[in-house]
Structures are given as C-alpha cells and as structure tokens.
MIDOSE-1310 file (N, C-alpha, C; in nm, 2 decimals, decimal comma, always signed):
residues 227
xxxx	+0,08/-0,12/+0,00/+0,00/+0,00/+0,00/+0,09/+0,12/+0,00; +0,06/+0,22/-0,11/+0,16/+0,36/-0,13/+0,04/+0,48/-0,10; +0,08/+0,56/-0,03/-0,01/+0,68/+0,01/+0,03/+0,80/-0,05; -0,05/+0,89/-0,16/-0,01/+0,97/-0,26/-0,02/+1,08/-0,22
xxxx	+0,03/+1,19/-0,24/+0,02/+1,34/-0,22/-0,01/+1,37/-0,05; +0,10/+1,33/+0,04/+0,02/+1,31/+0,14/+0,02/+1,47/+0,23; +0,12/+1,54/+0,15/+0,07/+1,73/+0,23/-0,06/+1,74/+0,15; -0,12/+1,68/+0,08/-0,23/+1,74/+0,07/-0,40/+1,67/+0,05
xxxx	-0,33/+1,52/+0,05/-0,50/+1,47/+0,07/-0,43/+1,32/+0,21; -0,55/+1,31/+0,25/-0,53/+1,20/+0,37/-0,54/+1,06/+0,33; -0,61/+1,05/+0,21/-0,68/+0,92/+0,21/-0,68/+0,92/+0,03; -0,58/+0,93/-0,03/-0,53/+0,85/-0,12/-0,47/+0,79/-0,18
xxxx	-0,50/+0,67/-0,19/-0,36/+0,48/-0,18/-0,39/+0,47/-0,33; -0,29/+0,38/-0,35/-0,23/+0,32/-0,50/-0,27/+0,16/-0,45; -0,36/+0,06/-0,48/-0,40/-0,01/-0,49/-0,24/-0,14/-0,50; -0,11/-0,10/-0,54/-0,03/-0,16/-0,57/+0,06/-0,25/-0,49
xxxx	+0,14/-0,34/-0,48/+0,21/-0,41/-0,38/+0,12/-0,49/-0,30; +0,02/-0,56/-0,35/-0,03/-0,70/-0,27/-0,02/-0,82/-0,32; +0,04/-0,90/-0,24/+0,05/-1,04/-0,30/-0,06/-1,11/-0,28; -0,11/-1,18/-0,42/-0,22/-1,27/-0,42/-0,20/-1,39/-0,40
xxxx	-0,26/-1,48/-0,41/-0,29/-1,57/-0,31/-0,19/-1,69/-0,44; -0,20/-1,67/-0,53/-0,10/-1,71/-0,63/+0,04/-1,70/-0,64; +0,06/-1,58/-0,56/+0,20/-1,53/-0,57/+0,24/-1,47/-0,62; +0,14/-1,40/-0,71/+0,12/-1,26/-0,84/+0,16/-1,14/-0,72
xxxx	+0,16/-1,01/-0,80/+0,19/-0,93/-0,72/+0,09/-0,74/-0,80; +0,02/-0,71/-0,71/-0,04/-0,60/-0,80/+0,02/-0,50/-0,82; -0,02/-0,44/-0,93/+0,09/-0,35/-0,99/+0,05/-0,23/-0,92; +0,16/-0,12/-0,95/+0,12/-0,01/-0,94/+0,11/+0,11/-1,00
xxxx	+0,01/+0,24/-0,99/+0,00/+0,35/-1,09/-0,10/+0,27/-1,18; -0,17/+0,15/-1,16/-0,33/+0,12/-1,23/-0,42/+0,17/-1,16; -0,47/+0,12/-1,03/-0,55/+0,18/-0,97/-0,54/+0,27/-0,84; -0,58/+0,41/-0,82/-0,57/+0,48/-0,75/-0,69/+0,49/-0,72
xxxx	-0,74/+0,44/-0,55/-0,84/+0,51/-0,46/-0,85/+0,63/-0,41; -0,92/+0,73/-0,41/-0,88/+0,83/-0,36/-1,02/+0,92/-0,28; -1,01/+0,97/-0,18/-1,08/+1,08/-0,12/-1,11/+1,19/-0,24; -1,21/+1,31/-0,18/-1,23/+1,41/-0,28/-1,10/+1,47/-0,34
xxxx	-1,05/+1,43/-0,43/-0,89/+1,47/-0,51/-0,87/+1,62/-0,49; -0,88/+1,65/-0,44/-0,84/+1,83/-0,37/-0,70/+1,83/-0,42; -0,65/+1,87/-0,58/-0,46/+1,83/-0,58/-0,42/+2,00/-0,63; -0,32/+2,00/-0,58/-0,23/+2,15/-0,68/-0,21/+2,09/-0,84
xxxx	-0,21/+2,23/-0,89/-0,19/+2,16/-1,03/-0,10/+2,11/-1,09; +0,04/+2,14/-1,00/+0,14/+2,00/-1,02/+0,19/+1,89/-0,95; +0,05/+1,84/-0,89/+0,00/+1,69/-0,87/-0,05/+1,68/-0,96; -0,18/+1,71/-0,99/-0,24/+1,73/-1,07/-0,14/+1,67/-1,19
xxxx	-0,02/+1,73/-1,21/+0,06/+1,70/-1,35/+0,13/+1,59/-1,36; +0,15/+1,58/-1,19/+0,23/+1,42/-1,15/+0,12/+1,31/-1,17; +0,03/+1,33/-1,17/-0,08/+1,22/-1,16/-0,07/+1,16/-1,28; -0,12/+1,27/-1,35/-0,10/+1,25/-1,51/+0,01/+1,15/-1,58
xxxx	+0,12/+1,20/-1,51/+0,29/+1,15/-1,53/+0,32/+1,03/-1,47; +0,20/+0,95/-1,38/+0,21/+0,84/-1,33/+0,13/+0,75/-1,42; +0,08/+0,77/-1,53/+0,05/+0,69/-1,63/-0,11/+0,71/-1,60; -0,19/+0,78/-1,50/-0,39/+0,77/-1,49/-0,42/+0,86/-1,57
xxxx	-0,45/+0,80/-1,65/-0,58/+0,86/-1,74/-0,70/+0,89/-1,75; -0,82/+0,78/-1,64/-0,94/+0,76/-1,61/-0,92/+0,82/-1,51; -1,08/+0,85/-1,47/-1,12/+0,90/-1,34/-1,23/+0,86/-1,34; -1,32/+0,82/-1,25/-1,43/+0,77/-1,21/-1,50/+0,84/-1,06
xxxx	-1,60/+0,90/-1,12/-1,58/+1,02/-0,98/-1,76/+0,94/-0,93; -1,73/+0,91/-0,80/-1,88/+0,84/-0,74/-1,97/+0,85/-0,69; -1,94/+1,05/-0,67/-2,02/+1,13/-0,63/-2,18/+1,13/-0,69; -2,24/+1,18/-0,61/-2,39/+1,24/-0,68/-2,41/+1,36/-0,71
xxxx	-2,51/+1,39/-0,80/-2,47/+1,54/-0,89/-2,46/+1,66/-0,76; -2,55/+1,65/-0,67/-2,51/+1,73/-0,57/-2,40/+1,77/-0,50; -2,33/+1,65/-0,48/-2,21/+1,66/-0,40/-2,09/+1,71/-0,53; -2,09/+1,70/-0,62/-2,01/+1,78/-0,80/-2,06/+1,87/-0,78
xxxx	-2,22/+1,93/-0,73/-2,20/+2,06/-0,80/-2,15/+2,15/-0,64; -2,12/+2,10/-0,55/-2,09/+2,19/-0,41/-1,94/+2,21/-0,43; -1,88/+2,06/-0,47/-1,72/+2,04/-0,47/-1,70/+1,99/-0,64; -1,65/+2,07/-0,73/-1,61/+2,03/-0,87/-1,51/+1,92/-0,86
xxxx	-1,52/+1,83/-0,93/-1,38/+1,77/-0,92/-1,25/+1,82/-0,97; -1,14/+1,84/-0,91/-1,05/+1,91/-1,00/-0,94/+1,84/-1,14; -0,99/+1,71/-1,12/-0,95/+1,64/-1,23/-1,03/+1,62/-1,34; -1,15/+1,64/-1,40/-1,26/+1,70/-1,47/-1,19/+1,83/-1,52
xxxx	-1,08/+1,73/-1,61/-1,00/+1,84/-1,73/-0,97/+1,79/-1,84; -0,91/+1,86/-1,92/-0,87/+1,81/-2,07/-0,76/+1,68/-2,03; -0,70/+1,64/-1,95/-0,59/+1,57/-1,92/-0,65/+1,42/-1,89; -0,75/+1,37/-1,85/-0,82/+1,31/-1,81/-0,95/+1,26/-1,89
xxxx	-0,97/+1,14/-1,87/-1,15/+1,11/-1,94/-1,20/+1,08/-1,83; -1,30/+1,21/-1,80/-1,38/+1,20/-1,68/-1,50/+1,09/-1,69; -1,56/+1,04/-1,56/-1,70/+0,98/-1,58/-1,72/+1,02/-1,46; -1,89/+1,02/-1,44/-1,94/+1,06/-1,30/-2,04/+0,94/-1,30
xxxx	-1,99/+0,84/-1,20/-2,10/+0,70/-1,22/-2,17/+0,73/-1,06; -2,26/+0,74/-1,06/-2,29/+0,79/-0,93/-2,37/+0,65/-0,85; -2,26/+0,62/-0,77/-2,33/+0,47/-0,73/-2,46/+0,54/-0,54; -2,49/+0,40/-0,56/-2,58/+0,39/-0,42/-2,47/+0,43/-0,32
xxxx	-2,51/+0,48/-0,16/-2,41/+0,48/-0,06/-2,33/+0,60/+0,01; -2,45/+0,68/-0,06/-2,42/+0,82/+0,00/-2,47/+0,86/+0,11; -2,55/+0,80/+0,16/-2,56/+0,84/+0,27/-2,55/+0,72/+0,38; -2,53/+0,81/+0,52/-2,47/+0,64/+0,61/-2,57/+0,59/+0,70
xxxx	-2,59/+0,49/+0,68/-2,69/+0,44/+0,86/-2,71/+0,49/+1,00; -2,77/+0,49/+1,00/-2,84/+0,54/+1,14/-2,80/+0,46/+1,22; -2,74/+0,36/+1,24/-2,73/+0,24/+1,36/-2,60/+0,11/+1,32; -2,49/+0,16/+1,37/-2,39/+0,08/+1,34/-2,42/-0,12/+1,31
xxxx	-2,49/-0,15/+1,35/-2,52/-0,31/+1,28/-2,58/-0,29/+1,13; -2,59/-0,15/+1,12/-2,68/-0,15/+0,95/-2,58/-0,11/+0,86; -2,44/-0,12/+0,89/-2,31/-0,05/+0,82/-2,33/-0,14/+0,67; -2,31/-0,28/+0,75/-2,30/-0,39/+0,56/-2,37/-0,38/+0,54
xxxx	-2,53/-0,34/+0,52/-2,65/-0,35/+0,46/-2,61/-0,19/+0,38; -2,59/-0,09/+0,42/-2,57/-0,04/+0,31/-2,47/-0,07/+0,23; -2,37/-0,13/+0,28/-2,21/-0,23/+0,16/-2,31/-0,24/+0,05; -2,43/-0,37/+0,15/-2,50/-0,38/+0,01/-2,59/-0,36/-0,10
xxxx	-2,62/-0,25/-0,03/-2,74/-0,16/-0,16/-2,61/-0,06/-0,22; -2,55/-0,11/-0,20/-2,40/-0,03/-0,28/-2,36/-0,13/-0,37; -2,37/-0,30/-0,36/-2,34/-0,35/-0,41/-2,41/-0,43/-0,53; -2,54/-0,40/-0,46/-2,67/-0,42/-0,57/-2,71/-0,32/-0,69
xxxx	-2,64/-0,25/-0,68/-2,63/-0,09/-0,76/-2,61/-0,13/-0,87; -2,63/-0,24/-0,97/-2,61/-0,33/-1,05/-2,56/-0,27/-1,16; -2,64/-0,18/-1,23/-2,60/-0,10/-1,33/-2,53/+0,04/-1,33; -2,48/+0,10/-1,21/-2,38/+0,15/-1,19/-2,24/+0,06/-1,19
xxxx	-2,25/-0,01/-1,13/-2,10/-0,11/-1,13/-2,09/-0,17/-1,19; -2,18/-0,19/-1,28/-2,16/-0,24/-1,42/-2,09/-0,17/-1,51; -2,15/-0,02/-1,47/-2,03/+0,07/-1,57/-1,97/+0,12/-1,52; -1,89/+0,11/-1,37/-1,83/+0,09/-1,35/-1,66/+0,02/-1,41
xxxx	-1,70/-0,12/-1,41/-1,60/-0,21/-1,40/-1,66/-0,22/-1,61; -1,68/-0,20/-1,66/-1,67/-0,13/-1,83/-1,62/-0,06/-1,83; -1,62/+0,07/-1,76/-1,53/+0,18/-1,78/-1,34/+0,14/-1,76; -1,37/+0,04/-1,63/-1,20/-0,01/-1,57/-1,17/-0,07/-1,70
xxxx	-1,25/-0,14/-1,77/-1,16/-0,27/-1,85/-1,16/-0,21/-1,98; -1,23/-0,07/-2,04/-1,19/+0,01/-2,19/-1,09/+0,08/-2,13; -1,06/+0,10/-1,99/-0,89/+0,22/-2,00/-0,82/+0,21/-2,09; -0,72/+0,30/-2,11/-0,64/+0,28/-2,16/-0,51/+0,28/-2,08
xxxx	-0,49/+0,37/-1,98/-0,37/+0,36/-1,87/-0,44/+0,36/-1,73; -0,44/+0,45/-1,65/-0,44/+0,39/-1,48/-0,58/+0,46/-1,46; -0,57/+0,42/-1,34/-0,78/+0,47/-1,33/-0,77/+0,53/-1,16; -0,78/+0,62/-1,10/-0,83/+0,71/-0,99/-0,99/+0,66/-1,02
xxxx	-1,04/+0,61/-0,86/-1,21/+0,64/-0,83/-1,18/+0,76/-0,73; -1,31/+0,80/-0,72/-1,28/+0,88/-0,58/-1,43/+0,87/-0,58; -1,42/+0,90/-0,41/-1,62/+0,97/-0,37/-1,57/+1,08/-0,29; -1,62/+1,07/-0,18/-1,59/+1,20/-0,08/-1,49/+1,15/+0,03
xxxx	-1,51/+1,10/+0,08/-1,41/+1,03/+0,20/-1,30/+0,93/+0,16; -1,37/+0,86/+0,04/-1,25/+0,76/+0,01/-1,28/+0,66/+0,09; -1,38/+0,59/+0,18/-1,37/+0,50/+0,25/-1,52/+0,36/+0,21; -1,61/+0,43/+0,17/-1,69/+0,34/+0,15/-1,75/+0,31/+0,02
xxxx	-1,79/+0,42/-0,04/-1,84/+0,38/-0,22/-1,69/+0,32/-0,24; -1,61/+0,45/-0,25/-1,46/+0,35/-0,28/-1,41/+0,25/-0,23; -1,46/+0,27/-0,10/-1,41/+0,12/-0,05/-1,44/-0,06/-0,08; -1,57/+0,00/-0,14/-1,66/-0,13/-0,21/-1,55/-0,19/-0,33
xxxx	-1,58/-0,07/-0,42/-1,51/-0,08/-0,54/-1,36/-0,14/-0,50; -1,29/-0,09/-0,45/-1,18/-0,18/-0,40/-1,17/-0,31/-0,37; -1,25/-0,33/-0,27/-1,27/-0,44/-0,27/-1,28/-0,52/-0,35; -1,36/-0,52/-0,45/-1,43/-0,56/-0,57/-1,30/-0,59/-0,69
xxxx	-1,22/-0,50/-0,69/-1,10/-0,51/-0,74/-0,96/-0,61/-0,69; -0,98/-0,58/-0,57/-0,92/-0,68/-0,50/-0,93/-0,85/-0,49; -1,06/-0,83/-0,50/-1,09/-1,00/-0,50/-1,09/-1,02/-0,64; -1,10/-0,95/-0,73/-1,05/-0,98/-0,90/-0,92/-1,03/-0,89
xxxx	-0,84/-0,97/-0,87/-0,70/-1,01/-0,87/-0,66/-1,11/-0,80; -0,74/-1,14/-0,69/-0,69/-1,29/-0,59/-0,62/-1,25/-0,50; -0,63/-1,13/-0,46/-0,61/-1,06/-0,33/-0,63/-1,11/-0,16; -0,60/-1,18/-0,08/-0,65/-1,27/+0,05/-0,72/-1,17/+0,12
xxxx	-0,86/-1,25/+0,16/-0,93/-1,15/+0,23/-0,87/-1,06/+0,30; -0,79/-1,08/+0,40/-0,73/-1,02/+0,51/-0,67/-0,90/+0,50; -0,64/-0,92/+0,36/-0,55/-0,80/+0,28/-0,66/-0,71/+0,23; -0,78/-0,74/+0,22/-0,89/-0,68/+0,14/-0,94/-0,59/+0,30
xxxx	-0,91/-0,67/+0,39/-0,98/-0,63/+0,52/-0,88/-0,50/+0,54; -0,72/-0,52/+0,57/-0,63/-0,41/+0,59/-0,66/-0,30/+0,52; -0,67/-0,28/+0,37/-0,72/-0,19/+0,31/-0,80/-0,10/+0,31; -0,95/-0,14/+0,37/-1,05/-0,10/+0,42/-1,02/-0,05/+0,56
xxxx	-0,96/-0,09/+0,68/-0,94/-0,09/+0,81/-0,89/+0,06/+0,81; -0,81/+0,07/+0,75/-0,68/+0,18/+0,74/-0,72/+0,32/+0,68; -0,86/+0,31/+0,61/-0,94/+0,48/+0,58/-0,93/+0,56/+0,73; -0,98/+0,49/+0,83/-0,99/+0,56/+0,95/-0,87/+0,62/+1,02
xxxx	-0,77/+0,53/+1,00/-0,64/+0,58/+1,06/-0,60/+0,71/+0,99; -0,63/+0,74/+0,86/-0,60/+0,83/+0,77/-0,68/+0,95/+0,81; -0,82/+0,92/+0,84/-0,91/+1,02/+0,85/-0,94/+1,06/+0,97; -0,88/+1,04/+1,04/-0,95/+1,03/+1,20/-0,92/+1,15/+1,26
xxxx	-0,82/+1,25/+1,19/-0,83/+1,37/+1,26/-0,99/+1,42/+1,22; -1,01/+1,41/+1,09/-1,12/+1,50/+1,02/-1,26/+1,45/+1,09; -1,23/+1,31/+1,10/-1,35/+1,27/+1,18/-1,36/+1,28/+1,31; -1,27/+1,32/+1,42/-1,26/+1,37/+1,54/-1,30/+1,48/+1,54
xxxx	-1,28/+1,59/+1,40/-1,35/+1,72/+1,42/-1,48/+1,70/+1,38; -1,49/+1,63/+1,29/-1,66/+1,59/+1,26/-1,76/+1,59/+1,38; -1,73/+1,51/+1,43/-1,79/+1,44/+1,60/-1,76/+1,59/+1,68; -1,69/+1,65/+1,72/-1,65/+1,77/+1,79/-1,77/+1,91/+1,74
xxxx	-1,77/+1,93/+1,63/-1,86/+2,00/+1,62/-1,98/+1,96/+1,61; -2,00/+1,81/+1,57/-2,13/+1,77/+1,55/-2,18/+1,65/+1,62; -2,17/+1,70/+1,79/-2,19/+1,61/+1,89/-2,33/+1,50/+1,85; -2,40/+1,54/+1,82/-2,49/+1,47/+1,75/-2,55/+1,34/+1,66
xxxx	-2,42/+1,32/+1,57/-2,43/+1,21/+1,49/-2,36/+1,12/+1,62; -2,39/+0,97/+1,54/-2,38/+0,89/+1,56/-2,23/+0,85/+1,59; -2,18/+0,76/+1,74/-2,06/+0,78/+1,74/-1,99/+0,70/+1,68; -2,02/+0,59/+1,60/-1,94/+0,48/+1,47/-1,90/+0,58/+1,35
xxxx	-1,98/+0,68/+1,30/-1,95/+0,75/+1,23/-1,83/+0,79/+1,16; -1,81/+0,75/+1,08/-1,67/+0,77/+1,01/-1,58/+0,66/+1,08; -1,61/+0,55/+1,11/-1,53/+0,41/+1,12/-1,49/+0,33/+1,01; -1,42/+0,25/+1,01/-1,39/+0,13/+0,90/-1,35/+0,03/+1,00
xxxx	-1,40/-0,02/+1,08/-1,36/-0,17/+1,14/-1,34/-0,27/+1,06; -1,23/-0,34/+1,12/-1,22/-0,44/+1,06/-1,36/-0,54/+1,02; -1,41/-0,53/+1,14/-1,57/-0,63/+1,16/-1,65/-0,55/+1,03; -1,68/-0,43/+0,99/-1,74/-0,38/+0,94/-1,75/-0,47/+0,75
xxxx	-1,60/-0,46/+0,75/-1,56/-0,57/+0,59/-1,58/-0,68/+0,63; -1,51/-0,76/+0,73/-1,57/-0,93/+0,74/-1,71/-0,93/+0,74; -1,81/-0,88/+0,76/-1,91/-0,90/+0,77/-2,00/-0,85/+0,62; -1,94/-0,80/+0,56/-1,95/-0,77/+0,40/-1,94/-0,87/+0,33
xxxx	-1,80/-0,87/+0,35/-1,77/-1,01/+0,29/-1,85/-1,16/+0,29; -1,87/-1,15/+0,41/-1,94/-1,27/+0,44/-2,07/-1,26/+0,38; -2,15/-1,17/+0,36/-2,22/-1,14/+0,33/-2,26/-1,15/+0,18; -2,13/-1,14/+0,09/-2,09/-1,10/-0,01/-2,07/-1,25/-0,09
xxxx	-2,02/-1,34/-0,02/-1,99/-1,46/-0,05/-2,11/-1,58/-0,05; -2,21/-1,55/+0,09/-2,36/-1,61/+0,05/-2,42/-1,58/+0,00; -2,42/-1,45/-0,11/-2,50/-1,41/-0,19/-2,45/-1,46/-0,30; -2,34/-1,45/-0,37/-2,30/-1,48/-0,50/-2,14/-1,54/-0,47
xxxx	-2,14/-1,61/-0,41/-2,06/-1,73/-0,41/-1,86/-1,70/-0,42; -1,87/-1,60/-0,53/-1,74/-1,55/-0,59/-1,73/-1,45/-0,65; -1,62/-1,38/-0,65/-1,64/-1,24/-0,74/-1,69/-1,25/-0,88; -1,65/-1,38/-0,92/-1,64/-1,35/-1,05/-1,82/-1,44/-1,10
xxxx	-1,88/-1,45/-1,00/-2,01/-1,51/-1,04/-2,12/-1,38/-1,02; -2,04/-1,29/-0,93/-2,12/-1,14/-0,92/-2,06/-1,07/-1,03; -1,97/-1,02/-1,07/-1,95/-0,98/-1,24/-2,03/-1,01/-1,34; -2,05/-1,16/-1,32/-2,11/-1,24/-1,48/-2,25/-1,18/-1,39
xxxx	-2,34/-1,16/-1,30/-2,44/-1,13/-1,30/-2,50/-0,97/-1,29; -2,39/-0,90/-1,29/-2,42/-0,77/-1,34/-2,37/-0,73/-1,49; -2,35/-0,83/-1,54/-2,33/-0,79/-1,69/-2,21/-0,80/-1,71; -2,09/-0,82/-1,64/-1,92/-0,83/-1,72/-1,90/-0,97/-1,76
xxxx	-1,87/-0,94/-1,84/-1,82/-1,06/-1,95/-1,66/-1,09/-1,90; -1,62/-1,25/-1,90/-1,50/-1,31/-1,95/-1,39/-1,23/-1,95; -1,40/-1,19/-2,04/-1,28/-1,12/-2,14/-1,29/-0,97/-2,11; -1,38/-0,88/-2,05/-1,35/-0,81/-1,95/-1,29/-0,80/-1,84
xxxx	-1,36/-0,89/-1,76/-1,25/-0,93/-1,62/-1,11/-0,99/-1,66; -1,08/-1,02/-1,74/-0,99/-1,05/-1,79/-0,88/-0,94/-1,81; -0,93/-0,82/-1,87/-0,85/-0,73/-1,90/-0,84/-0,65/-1,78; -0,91/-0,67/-1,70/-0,96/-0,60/-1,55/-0,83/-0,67/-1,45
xxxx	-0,86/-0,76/-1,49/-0,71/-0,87/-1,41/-0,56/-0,84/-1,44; -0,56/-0,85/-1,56/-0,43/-0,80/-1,67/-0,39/-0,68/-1,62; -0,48/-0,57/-1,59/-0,43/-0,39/-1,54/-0,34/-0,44/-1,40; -0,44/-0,53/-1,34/-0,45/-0,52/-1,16/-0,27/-0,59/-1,15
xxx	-0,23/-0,70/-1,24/-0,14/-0,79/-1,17/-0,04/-0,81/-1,24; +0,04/-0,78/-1,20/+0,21/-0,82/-1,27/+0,23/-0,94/-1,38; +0,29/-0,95/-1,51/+0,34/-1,03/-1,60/+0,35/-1,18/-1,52
C-alpha cells in the first residue's frame, strides 16, 4: 500500500504491492483510490505523469455541483458514475447493509467495471471520504486479482487511521451524529464479505451477473497484476 500526495490529501492509496494468493503481485499507478482529489496543479501533473488517465468520480450530482472535481479536465476522461451509498446508517449493525445496496447498484457497477476494462492507462475512483463507495469498489478489485481476504480487510481498516483527525472534528462539532460514524472496522468488511460470499458465491459469479463478460474481467485482471 503507497499513500499519494500526502501534504495534501489524507486518504489517497495506489492499490499496488499485494500479493495474491497465487503469488502474483499488483501492480502499481493502475488503480488509485482516492478521497475528494483536492490536488495543486502540479499533482495534478504528476498524476497524469504516473501513467492515470481515467477517473471515475462516485459522487452524486449534488455533491459535483458543491465540490467540482479538480481532475474534470482536458488531461483526463472523466466519468461521474454515481453509485448507491451516499448516505450512512443510522445504527452501526446496518453498516454492511448499506455495503450492500452499494453492491446491488447493478448498473452502476456495471459501468463501473466497463469503464476499468476500456482504459487505456491507470484509473483514480474517488467519492468524498474515500472509505466506503470507494471502498466497495476496492474491494471488488481486489478479490478480481486474488487478493486474500485479510488483505482486502487491511485496506479498508486503514481509511480511518488516515481520517481520523477529520472525523474527530466531525464528531467535535457535530456532537450529535452517531458515534461509529466515520469508522472502517475491521468487523465492518468481514461482515460484507461474508455477506458478499452467501450471496454470490465468488467475485467472479457477481460480475457475470451484473453484466461483465469473460474477457473483460480479464482485462480488468491483466491492469491489476504483474506479467
């Protein structure tokens, strides 16, 4: 796990350096997770310079028109796939139930994971925090590659440690919400997962049923993992 730009965003990793369960190893500068991309414009130029060309922004049109994305430029082929999962639960046992109306979002993540397998070089998602729409998607990515749960769990675990100043001030001003609020427990993913597995058995039988073909996840595989 590589942490990018970090004077100036908290919570954006390079999906690269996991060993799968094969012994493959994922690459890096394909996929970049990222928080609301707030970059100077020479990040901005290094990004570019690290080979990302896609961006996949997860927001809903509200939250684009408050905060513009700053990568929504000529440099870039933007998409705004606005999945389920913008808003959070009211009651910490209902965390994976929204995982999964995030994950049922069928034809969002369908174009989604179309969009990942026509790139042409590396792909940035972002939502707003970087921890849960994106964190799905990660996931999702991760178990394409053959990524071991545990490693899928680390991934997810680790938004919080990144964010936790912002969400200490969250909670500080806004005694009010709920105190799980801006967590990523570990328990929070095993319980996805598990969830995720009685439903559709394997990643790749939840692809084939939201519409990805073969020879997509294929090429989806090919970005994610070393020669």
């Amino acid at each position: 796990m590589k942490r990018l730009f970090i004077n100036e965003l908290d919570n954006m990793r390079d999906l690269g350096g996991y060993t799968t369960s094969n012994g493959n190893i994922t690459k890096y500068n394909r996929f970049i997770r990222s928080e609301y991309p707030l970059l100077s414009n020479d990040s901005i130029k290094k990004l570019f310079g690290m080979g990302i060309t896609t961006i996949i922004d997860l927001r809903n049109k509200d939250e684009i028109t408050r905060r513009k994305n700053p990568l929504n430029n000529s440099n870039f082929k933007y998409y705004n796939i606005d999945i389920a999962g913008r808003y959070p639960p009211l009651k910490e046992e209902d965390v994976s139930l929204g995982y999964i109306k995030i994950l049922e979002d069928y034809d969002n993540i369908r174009d989604i994971f179309k969009t990942i397998a026509s790139s042409k070089g590396g792909v940035l998602y972002n939502c707003t925090a970087g921890k849960d729409r994106t964190g799905i998607i990660s996931m999702l990515l991760l178990l394409i590659g053959g990524v071991p749960t545990s490693d899928v769990i680390v991934d997810y675990e680790v938004s919080y440690t990144f964010l936790r100043n912002k969400i200490r001030r969250l909670h500080m001003n806004n005694p009010e919400l709920p105190a799980f609020l801006g967590n990523s427990k570990l328990e929070y993913m095993e319980d996805i997962l598990q969830k995720f597995y009685d439903r559709y058995y394997s990643v790749e039988n939840y692809m084939n049923k939201i519409g990805i073909s073969e020879r997509e996840l294929e090429l989806i595989r090919n970005k994610l993992l070393c020669d």
